[in-house]
C-alpha positions as CSV (number, residue, x, y, z in Angstrom):
1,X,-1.0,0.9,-10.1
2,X,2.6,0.9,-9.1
3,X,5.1,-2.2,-9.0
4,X,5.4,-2.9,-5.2
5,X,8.8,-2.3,-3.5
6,X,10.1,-0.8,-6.5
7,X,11.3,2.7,-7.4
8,X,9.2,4.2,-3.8
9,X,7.5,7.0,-3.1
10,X,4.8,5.9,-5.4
11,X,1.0,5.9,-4.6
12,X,-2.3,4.8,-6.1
13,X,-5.4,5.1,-4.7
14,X,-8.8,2.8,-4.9
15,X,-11.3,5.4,-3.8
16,X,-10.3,6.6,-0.3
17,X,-7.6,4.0,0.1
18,X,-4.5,4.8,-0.7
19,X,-1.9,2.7,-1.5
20,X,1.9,4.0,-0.8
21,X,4.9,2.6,-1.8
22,X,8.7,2.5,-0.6
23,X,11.5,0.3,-1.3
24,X,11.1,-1.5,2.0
25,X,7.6,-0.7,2.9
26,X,4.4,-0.5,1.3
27,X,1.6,1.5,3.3
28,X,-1.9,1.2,3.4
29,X,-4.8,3.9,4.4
30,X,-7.7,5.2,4.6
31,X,-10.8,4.2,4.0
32,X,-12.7,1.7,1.5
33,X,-16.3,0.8,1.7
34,X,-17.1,-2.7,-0.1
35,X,-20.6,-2.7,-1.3
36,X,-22.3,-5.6,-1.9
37,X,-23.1,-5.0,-5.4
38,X,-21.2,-5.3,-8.6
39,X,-19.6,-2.2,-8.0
40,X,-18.3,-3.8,-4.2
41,X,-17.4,-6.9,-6.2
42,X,-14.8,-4.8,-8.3
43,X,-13.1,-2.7,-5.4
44,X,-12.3,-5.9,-3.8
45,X,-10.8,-7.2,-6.9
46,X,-8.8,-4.3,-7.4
47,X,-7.9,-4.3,-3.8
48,X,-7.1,-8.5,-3.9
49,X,-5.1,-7.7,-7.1
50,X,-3.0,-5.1,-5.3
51,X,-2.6,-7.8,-2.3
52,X,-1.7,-10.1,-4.8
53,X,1.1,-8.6,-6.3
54,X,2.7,-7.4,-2.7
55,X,2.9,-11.5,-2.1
56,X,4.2,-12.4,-4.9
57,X,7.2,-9.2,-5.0
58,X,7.9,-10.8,-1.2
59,X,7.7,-14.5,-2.2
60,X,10.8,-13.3,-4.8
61,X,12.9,-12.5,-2.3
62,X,15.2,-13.6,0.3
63,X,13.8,-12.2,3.1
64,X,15.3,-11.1,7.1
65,X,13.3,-12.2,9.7
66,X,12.5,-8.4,10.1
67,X,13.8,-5.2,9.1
68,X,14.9,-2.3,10.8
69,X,13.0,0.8,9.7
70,X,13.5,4.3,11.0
71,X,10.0,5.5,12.6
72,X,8.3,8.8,11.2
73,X,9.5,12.1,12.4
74,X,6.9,14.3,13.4
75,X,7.4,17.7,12.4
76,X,5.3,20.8,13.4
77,X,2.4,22.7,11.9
78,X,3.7,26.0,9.7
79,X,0.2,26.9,9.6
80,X,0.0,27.2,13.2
């Protein structure tokens, strides 16, 4: 797994979750199915670890109220 908000452009992936990084931004999609099993018990650690170490990169810093981020550019299909 990758160090959140450092270095970007990073991701990880706990099944069919994946996990994206950017310096300002860290993404989260997909989807993840939690079993109740041991199996269920492990994703969700992974997944609370992850969580965990996004709170503690943001307790680190001094942090704006918000940030301005530009939105996604849509671009169109080559393929169509």
């Amino acid at each position: 797994m990758f160090k959140p908000f450092e270095h970007g452009n990073e991701s990880s992936a706990i099944y069919d979750l994946t996990l994206e990084n950017q310096v300002d931004c860290v993404s989260l999609y997909g989807n993840l199915q939690i079993t109740k099993d041991q199996s269920g018990l492990k994703t969700a650690k992974a997944l609370q670890s992850f969580i965990n170490d996004v709170v503690t990169a943001l307790e680190k810093e001094n942090l704006p109220a918000q940030i301005e981020r530009q939105s996604e550019q849509e671009i169109e299909n080559p393929f169509l």
